[in-house]
C-alpha positions in Angstrom: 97.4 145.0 125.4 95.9 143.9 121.9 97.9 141.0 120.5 96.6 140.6 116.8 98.7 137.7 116.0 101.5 135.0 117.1 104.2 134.0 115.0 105.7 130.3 115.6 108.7 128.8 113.3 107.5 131.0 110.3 103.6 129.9 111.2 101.0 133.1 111.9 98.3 132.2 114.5 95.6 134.9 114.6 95.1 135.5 118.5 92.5 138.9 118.6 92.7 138.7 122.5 92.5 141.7 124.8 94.3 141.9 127.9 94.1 144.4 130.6 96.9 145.3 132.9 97.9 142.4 136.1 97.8 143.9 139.4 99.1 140.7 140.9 102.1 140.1 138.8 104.5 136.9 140.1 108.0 136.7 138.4 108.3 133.1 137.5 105.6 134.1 134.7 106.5 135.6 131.4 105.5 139.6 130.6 106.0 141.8 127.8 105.4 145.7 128.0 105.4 149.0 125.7 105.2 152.3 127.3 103.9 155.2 125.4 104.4 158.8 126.7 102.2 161.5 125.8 103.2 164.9 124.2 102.5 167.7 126.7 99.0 167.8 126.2 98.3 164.2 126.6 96.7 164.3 123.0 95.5 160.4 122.0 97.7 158.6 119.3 97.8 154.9 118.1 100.9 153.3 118.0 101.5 149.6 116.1 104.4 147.4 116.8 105.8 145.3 114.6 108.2 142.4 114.3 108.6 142.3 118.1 110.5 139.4 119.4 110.3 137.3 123.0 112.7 135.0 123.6 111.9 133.0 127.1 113.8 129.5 128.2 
């Protein structure tokens, strides 16, 4: 997962930051995936996301 950049109330923090999937994954912290499928020939794509939103209380 590449996240580019955090919005806060309206505020854009650049982050950059790489992180590779958790093995050791505990429920009381907070996650947020994307699965991409492949066509049938499993040809490489890029995908962007945008204007995703995580609400956590």
């Amino acid at each position: 997962m590449h996240y580019i950049s955090l919005q806060v109330d309206g505020q854009t923090y650049e982050v950059d930051t790489y992180y590779t999937a958790q093995s050791n994954w505990y429920a009381d912290e907070i996650d947020m995936a994307f699965q991409m499928d492949g066509n049938y020939a499993q040809q490489p794509y890029n995908v962007w996301l945008d204007d995703v939103t995580l609400n956590a209380q």
